[in-house]
VEXMI-288462 format. One record per residue: residue number from 1; residue in one letter; y, x, z negated of N, C-alpha, C, O in turn. Coordinates in steps of 0.05 Angstrom, whole numbers. Each point is the difference from the previous one (the first is absolute). Layout:
<sites>
   num   residu     n.c2     n.c1     n.c3    ca.c2    ca.c1    ca.c3     c.c2     c.c1     c.c3     o.c2     o.c1     o.c3
   NUM        a        Y        X        Z        Y        X        Z        Y        X        Z        Y        X        Z
...
</sites>
This chain:
<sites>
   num   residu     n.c2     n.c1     n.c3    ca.c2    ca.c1    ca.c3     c.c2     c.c1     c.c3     o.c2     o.c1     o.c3
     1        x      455     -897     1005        6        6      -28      -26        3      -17       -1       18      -17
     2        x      -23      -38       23      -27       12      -13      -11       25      -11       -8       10      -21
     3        x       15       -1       53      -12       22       15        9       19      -19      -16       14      -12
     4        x       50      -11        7       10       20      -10        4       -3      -30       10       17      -15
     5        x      -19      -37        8      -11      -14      -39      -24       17        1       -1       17      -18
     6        x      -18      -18       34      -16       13       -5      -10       26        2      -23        9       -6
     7        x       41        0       13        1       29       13       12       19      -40       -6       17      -15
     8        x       29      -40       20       16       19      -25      -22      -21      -31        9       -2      -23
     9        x      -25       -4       27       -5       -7      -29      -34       18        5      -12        5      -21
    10        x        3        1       42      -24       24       -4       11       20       -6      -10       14      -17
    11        x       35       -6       29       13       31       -8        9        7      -30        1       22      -10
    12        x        4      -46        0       10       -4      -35      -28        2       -1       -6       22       -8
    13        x      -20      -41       13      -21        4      -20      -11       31       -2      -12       11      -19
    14        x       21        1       46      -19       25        1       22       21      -22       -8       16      -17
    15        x       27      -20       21       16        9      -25       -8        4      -24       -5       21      -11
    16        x        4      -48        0       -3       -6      -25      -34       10       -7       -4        2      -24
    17        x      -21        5       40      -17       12        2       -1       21       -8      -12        7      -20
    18        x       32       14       45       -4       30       -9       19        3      -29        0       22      -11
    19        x       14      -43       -1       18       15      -26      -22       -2      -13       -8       16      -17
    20        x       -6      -39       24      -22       -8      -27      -14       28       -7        2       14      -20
    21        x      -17       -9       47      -19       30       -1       18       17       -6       -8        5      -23
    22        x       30       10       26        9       14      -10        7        4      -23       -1       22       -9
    23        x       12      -46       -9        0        2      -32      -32        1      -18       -4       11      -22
    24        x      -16      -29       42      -19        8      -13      -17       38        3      -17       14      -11
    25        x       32      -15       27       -5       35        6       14       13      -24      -14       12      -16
    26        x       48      -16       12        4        9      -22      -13        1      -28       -3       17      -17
    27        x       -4      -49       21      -15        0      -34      -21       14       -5       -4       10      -23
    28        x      -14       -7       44      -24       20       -6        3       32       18      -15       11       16
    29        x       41       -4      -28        3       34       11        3       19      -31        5       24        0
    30        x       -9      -37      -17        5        9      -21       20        3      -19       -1       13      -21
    31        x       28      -31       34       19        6       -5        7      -23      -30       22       -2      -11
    32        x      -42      -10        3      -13      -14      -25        3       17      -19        9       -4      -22
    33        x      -22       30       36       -7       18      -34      -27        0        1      -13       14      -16
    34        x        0      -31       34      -39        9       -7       -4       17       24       15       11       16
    35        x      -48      -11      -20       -3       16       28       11       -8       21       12      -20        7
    36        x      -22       54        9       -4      -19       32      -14      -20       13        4      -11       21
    37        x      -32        6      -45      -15      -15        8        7      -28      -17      -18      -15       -7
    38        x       37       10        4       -1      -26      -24       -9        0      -24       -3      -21      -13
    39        x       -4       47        6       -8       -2      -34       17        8      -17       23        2       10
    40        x      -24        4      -39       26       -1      -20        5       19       -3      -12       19        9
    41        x       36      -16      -24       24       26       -6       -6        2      -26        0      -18      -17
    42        x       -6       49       12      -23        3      -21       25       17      -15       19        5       15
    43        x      -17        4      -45       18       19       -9      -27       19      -21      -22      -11       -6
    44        x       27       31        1      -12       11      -11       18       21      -26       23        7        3
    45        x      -36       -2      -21       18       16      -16        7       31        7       23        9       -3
    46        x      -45        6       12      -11       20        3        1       13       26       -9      -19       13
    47        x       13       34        2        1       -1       32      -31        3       -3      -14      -17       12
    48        x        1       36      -26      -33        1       -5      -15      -34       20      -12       -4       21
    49        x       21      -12      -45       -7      -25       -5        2       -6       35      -17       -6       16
    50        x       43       10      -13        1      -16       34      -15        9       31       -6      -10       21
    51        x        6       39      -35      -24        9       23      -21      -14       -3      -11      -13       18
    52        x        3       14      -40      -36      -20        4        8      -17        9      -13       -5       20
    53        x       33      -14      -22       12      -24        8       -1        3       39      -14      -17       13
    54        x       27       35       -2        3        2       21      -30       10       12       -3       -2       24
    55        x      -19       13      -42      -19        9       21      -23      -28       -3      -19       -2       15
    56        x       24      -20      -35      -11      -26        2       14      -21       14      -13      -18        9
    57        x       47       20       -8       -3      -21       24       12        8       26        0      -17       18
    58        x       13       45      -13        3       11       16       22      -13       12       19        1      -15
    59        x      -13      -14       41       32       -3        4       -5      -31       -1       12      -11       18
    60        x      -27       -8      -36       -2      -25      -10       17       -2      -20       12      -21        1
    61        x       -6       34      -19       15        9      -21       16       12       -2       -4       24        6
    62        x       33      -33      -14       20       11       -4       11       15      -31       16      -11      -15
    63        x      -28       35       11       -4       16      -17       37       12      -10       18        4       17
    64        x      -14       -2      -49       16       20       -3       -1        7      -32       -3      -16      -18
    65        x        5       43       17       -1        3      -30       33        4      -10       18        4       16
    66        x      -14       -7      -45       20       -9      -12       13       31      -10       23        8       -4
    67        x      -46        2        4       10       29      -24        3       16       31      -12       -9       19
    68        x       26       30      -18       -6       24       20      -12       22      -22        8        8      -22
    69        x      -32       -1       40      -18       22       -8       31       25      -10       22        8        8
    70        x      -45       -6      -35        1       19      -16       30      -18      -28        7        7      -23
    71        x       -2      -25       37       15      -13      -29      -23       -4      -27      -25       -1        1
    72        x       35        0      -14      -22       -3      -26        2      -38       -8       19      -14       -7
    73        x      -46        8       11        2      -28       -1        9       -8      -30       12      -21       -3
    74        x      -20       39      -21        3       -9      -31       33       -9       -6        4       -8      -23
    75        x       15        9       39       29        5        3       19      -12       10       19      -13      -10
    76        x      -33       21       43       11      -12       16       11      -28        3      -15      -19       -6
    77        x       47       12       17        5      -19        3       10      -16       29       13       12       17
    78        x      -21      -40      -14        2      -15       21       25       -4        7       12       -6      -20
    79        x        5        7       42       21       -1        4        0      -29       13      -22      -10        2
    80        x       49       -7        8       -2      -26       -5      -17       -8       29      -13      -21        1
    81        x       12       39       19        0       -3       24      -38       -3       -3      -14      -19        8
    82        x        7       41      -21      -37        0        2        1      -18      -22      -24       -4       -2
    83        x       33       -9      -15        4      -35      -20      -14      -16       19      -23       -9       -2
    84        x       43        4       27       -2      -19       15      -26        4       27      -10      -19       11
    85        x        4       46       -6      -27        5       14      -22       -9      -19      -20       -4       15
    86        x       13        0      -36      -19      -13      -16        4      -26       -7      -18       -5      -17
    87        x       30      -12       21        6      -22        0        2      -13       30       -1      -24        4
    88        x        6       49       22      -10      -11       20      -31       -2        8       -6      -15       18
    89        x      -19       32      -35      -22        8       10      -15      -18       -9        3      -11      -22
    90        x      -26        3       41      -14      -15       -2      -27        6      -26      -12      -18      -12
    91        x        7       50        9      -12        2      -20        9       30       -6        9       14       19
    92        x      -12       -2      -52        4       26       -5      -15       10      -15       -4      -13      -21
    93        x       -9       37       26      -13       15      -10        9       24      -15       13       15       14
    94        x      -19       -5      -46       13       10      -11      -31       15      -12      -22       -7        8
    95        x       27       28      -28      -33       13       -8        4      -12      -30      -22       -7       -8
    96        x       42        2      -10       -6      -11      -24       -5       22      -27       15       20        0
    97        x      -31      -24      -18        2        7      -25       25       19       -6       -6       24       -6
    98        x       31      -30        7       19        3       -7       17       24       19       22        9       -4
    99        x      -45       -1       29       12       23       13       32      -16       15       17       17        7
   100        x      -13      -35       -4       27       -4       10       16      -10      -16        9      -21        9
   101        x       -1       26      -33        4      -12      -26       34       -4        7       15      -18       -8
   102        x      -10       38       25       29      -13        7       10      -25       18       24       -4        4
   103        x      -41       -8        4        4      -19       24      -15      -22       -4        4      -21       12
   104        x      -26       25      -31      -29      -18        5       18      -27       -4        3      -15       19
   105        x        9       10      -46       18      -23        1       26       -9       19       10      -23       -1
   106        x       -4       37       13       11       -2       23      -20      -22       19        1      -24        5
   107        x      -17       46        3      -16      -16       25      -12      -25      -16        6      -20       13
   108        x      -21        9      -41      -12      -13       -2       21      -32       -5       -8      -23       -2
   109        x       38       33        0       16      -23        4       12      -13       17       10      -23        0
   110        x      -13       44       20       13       -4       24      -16       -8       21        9      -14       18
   111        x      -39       24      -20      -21       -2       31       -3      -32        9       -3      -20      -13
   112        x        6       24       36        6      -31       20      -32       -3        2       -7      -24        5
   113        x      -15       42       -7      -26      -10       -1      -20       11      -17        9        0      -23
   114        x      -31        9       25      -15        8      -30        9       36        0        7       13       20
   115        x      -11       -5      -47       -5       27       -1      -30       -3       -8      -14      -17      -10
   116        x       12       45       22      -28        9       -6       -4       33      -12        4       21       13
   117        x      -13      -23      -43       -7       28       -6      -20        2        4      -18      -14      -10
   118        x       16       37       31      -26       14        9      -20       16      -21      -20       13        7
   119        x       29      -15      -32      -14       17      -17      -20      -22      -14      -21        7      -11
   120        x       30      -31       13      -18      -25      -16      -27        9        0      -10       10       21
   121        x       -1      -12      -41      -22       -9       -3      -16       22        6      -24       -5        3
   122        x       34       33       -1       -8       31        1      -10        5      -13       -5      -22      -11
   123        x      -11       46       -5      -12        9      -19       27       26      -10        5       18       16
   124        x        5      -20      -35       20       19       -5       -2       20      -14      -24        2       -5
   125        x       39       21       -8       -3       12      -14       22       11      -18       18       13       10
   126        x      -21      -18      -38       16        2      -19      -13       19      -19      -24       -1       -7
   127        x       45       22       -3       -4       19       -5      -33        6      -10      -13       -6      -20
   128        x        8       18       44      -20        9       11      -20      -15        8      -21        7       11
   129        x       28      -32      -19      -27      -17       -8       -6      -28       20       18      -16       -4
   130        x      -34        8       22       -1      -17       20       -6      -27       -6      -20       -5      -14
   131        x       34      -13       22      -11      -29      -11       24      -14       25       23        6        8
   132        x      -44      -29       -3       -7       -7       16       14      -35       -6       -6       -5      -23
   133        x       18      -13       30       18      -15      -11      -23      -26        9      -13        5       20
   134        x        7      -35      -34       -7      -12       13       15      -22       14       23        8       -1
   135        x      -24      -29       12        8      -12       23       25      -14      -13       -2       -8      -23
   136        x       15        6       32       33        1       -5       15        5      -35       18      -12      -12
   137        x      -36       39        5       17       11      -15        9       15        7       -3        7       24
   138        x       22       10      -43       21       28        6       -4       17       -7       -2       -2      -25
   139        x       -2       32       33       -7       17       -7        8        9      -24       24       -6       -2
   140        x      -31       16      -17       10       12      -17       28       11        7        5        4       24
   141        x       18        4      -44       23       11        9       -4       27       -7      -14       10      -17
   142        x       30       -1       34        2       38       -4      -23       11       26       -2       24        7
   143        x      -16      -50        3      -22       13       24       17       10       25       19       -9       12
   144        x      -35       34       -8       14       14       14       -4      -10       33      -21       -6       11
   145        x       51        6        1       -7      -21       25       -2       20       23       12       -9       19
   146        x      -19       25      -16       -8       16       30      -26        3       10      -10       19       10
   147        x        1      -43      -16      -31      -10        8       -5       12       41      -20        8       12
   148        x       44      -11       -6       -7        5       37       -3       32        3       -2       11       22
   149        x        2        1      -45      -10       29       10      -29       11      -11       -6       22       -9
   150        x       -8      -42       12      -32       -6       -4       -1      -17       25       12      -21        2
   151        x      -27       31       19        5      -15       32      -15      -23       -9       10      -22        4
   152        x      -36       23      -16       -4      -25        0       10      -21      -16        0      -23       10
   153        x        6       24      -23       32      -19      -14       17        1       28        5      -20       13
   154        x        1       36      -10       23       -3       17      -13      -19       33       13       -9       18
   155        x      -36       10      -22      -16      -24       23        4      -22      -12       13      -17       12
   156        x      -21       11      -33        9      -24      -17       16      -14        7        1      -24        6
   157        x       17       43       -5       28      -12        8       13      -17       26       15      -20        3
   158        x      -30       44       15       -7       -5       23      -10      -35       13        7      -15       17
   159        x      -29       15      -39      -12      -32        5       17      -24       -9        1      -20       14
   160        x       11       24      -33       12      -13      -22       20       -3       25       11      -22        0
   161        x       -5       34       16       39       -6       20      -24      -15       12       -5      -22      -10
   162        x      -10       30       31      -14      -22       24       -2      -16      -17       18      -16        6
   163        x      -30        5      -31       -8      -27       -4       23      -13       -6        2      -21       12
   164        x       18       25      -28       26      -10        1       14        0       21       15      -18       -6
   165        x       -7       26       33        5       -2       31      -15      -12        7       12      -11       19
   166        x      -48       -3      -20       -4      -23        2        1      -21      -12       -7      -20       12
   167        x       14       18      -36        8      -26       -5       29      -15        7        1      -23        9
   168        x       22       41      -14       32       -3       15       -9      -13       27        6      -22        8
   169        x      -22       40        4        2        0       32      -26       -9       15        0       13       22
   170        x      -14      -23      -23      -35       -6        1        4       -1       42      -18        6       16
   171        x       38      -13      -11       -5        7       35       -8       33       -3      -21        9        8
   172        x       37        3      -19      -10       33        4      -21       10      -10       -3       24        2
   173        x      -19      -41      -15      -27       13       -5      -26       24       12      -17       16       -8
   174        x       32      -27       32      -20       22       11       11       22       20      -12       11       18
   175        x       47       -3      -32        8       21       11       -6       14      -38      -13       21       -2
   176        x       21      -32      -16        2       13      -22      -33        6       -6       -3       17      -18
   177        x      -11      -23       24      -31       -1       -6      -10       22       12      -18       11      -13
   178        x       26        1       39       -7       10       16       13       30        1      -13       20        7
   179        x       43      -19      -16       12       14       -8      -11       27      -23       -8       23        0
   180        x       14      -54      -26      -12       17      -24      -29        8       -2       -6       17      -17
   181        x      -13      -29       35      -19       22       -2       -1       15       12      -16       16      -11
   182        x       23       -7       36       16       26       13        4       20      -23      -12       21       -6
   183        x       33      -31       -7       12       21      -17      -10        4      -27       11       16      -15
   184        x      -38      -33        5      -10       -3      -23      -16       27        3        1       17      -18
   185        x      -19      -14       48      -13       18        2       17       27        9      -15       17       10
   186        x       30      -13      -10       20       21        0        0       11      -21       -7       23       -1
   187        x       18      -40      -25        3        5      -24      -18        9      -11        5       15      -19
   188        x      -32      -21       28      -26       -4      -16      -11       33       10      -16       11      -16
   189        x       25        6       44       -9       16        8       28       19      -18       -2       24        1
   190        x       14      -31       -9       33       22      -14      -15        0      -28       -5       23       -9
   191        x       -2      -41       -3      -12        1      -34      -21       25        5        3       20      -15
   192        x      -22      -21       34      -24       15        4       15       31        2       -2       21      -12
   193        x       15      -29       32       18       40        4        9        8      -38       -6       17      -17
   194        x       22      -41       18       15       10      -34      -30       13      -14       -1       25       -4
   195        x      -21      -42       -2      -13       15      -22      -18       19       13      -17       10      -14
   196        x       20       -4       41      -19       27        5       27       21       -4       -4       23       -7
   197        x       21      -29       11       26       24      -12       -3        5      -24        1       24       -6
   198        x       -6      -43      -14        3        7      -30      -31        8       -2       -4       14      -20
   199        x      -14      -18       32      -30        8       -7        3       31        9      -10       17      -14
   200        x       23      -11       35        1       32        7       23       22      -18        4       25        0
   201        x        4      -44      -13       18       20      -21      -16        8      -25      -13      -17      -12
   202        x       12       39        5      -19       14      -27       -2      -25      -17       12      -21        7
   203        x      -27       21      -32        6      -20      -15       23        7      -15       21      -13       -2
   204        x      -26       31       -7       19       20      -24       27       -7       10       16       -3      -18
   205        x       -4        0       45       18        0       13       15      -32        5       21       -4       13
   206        x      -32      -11      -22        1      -26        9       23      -10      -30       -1      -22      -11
   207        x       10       33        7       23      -11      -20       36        0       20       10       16       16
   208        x        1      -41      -27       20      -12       11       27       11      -25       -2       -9      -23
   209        x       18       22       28       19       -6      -18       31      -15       16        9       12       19
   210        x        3      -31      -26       14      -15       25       24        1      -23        1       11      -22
   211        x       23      -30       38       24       -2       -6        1      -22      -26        3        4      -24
   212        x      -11      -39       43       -2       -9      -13      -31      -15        0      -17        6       17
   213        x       12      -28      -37      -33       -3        0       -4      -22       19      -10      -21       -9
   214        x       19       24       42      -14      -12       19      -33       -7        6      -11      -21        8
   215        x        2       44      -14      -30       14       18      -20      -17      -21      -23        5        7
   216        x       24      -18      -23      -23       -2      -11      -21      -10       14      -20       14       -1
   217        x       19      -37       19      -15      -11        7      -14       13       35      -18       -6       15
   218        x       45       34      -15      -25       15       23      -11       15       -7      -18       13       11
   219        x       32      -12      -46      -16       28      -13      -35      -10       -8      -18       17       -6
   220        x       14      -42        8      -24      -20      -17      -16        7       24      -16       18        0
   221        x       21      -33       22       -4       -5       25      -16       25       12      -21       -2       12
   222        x       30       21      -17       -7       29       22       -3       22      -15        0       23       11
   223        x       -5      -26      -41      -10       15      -17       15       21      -12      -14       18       -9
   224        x       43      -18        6       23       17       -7        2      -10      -28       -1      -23       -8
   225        x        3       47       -6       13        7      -26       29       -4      -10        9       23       -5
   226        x       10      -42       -1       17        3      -10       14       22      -23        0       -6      -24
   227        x       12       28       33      -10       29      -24       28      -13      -17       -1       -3      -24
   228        x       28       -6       43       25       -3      -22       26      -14       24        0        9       23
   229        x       14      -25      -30       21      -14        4       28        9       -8        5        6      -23
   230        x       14       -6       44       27       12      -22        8      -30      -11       -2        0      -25
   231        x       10      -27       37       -1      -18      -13      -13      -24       11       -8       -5       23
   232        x        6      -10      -45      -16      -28       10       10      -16       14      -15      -17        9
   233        x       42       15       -3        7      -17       20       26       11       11        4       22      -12
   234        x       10      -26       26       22       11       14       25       -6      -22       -3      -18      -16
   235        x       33       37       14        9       -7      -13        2        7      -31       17       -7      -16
   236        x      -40       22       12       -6       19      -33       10       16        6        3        9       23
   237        x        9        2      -49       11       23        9      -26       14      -21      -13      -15      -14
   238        x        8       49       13      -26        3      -14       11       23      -18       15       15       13
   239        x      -18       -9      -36       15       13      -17      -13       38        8      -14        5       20
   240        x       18       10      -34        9       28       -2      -31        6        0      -14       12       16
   241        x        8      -24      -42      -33        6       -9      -17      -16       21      -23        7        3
   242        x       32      -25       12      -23      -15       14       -5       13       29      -21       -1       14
   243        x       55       18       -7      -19       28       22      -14       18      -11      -21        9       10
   244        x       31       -3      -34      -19       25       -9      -38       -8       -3      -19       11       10
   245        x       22      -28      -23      -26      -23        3       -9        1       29      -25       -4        1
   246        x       34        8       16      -11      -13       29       -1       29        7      -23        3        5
   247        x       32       13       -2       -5       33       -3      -30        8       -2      -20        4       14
   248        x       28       -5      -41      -32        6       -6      -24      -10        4      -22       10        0
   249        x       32      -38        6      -38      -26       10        6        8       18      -17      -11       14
   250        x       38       32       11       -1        9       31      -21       28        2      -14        5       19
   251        x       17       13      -49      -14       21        8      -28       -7      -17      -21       11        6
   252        x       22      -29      -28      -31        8      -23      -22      -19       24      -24        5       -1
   253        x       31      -19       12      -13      -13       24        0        6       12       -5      -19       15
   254        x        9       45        5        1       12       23        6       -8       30       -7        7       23
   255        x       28      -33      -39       17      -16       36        7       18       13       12       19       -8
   256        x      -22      -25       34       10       19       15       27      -13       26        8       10       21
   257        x       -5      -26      -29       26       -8       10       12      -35      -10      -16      -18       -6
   258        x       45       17        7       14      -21      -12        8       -9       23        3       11       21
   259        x        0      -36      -29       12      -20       24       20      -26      -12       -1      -13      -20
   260        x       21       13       45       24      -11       -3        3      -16       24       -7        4       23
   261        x       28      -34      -42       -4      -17       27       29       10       17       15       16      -12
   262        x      -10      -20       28       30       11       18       28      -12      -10       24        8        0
   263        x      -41      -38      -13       33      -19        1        7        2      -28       16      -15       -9
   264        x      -30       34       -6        8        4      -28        9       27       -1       -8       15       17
   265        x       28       -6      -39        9       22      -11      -25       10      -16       -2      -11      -21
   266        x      -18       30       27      -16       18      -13        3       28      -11      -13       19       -8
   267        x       39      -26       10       13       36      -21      -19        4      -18      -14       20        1
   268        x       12      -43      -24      -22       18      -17      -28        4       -3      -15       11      -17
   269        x       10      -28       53      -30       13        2        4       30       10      -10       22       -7
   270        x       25      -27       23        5       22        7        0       26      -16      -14       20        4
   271        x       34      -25      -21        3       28      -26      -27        1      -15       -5       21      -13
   272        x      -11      -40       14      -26        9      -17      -27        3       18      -22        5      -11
   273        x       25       -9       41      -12       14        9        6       31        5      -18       17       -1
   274        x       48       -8        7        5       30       -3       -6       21      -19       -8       23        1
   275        x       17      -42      -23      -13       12      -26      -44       12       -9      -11       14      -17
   276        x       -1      -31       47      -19       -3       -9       -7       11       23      -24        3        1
   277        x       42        6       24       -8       14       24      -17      -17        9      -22        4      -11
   278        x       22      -20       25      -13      -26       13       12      -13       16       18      -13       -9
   279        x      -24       12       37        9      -17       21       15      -33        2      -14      -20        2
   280        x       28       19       -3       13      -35        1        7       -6       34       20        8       13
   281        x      -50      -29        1        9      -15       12        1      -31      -11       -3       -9      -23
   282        x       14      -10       61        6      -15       -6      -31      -20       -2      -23        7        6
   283        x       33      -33      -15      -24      -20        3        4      -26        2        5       -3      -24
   284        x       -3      -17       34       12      -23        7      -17      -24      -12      -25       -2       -1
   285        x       45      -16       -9      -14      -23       -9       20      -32        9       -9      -19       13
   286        x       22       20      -18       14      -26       17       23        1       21        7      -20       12
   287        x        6       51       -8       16        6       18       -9       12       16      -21       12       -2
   288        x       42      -13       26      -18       19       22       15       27        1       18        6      -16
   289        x      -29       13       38       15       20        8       -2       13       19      -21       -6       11
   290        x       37       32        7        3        9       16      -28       -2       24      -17       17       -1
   291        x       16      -32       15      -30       -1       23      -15      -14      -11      -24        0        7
   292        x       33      -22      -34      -17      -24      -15        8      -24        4       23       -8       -6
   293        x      -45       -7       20       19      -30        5      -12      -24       -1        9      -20       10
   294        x      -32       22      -23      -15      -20        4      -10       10      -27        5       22      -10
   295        x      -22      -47       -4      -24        3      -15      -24       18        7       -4       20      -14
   296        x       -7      -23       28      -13       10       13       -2       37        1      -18       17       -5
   297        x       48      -16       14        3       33        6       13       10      -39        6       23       -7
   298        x       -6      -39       -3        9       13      -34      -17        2       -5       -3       23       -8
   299        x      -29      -42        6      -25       15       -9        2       30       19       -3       22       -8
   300        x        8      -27       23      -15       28       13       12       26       -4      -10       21        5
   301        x       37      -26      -16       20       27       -2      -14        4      -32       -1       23       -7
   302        x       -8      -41      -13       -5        0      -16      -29       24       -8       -5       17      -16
   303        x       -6      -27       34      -26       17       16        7       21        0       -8       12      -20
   304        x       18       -2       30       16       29       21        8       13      -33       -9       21       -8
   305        x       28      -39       -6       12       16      -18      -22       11      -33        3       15      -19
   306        x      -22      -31       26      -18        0      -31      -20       28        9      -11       18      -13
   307        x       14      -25       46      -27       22        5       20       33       -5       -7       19      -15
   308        x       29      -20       33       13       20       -8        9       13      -28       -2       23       -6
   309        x       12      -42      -11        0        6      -25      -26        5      -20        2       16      -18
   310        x      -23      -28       22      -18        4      -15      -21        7       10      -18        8      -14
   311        x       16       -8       45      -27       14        7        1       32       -4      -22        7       -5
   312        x       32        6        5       -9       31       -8       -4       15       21      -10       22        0
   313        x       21      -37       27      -20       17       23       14       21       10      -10       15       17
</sites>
């Protein structure tokens, strides 16, 4: 009877062994919500925002953005289900000065860990004019928040996720460390392309007329002219005289082409570039589009589209 006590109480222990390993297999398969590697479940506002997210912690991080590309963040609303994805995430990243004005209070009541606006502590710009906030104040209101289409702002940003993914997560230091400067110098070789594009367009030619007033800070950045805006923020509607107005700053300035973002109605850029016989492409600033999927590849269609429209060639 020993013999067979001991037979059946190794067979229970080796049992009770492999469940052990196997649930701890479950716990670290991801099925948490963090990485594959044991790091945190990140939310982002922006899909923009979550690519940098994904090219700094790569499959350490369990990345998702809230908005789907091309919704308009000024608006947009959280439904109860992405409520409860920000209140599951370990940290969220959002861009701030009022660009998510429909949700920001959403996420900032609900988040189960810190938010982080990536725009803190930026140098901004309010109508027309740059200033620079100091250490935990707030930008002026009305500053215009599309700071990530100035690459190097938009590296900023970049740093600002690694150093916040190491503090959450300090085991992953030296995947996020290693990562983002990978892709710092990526960025840093995309800023260089952007301003030899705008340096090879005439000067005379280097005027922007857009939908809404996204561009300022690639217009600062890479040496572009702001010639005219149909409105200042999404959501204006722009009166009778204010195409006719935009007409004419299309021809007494000699734009040679208008640009429109995709996820907006541009009828009346449209009608006042016809009026002015002038090309309307597109130009991207927080949504993506057709063969656009990354950060990364929107500077570059951005590229493609400024040289086409305004290079002359």
């Amino acid at each position: 009877m020993k013999r067979l006590f001991s037979w059946a109480a190794l067979i229970l222990s080796i049992s009770a062994v492999a469940l052990a390993l196997l649930l701890a297999a479950c716990s670290d398969d991801g099925s948490d919500g963090g990485g594959s590697d044991g790091g945190p479940r990140v939310v982002t506002s922006l899909e923009i925002f979550a690519d940098m997210v994904r090219n700094v912690g790569a499959e350490r991080v369990d990345v998702d953005a809230l908005l789907p590309s091309g919704a308009d963040p000024h608006t947009f609303e959280l439904a109860p289900s992405r409520v409860a994805d920000v209140a599951d995430a370990d940290i969220v990243f959002i861009n701030g000065l009022g660009l998510e004005a429909g949700i920001e209070d959403v996420i900032t009541n609900n988040a189960g860990g810190p938010v982080i606006r990536l725009s803190d502590g930026l140098p901004v710009i309010q109508d027309d004019e740059e200033y620079t906030p100091e250490e935990g104040e707030e930008a002026p209101e009305g500053s215009n928040p599309h700071l990530w289409l100035d690459v190097r702002l938009g590296a900023q940003y970049v740093e600002r996720i690694r150093d916040e993914l190491i503090a959450i997560d300090p085991a992953g230091r030296a995947t996020y460390e290693a990562n983002a400067h990978a892709y710092l110098e990526r960025l840093g070789d995309l800023d260089r392309e952007m301003e030899a594009a705008v340096l090879a367009i005439p000067q005379e030619r280097r005027k922007l007329v857009t939908f809404h007033d996204a561009y300022p800070y690639l217009a600062k950045r890479y040496g572009l002219e702001i010639a005219g805006v149909v409105v200042p923020s999404p959501g204006q509607e722009p009166s009778a005289q204010d195409v006719a107005d935009l007409t004419d700053t299309i021809v007494s300035q000699g734009v040679p082409a208008v640009f429109k973002e995709p996820q907006f109605n541009a009828e009346i850029l449209e009608r006042a570039a016809g009026e002015a016989g002038v090309r309307v492409l597109d130009l991207l600033s927080d949504a993506y589009a057709d063969g656009v999927d990354s950060y990364f590849s929107l500077i570059e269609y951005d590229i493609r589209q400024l040289q086409e429209g305004l290079g002359g060639g």
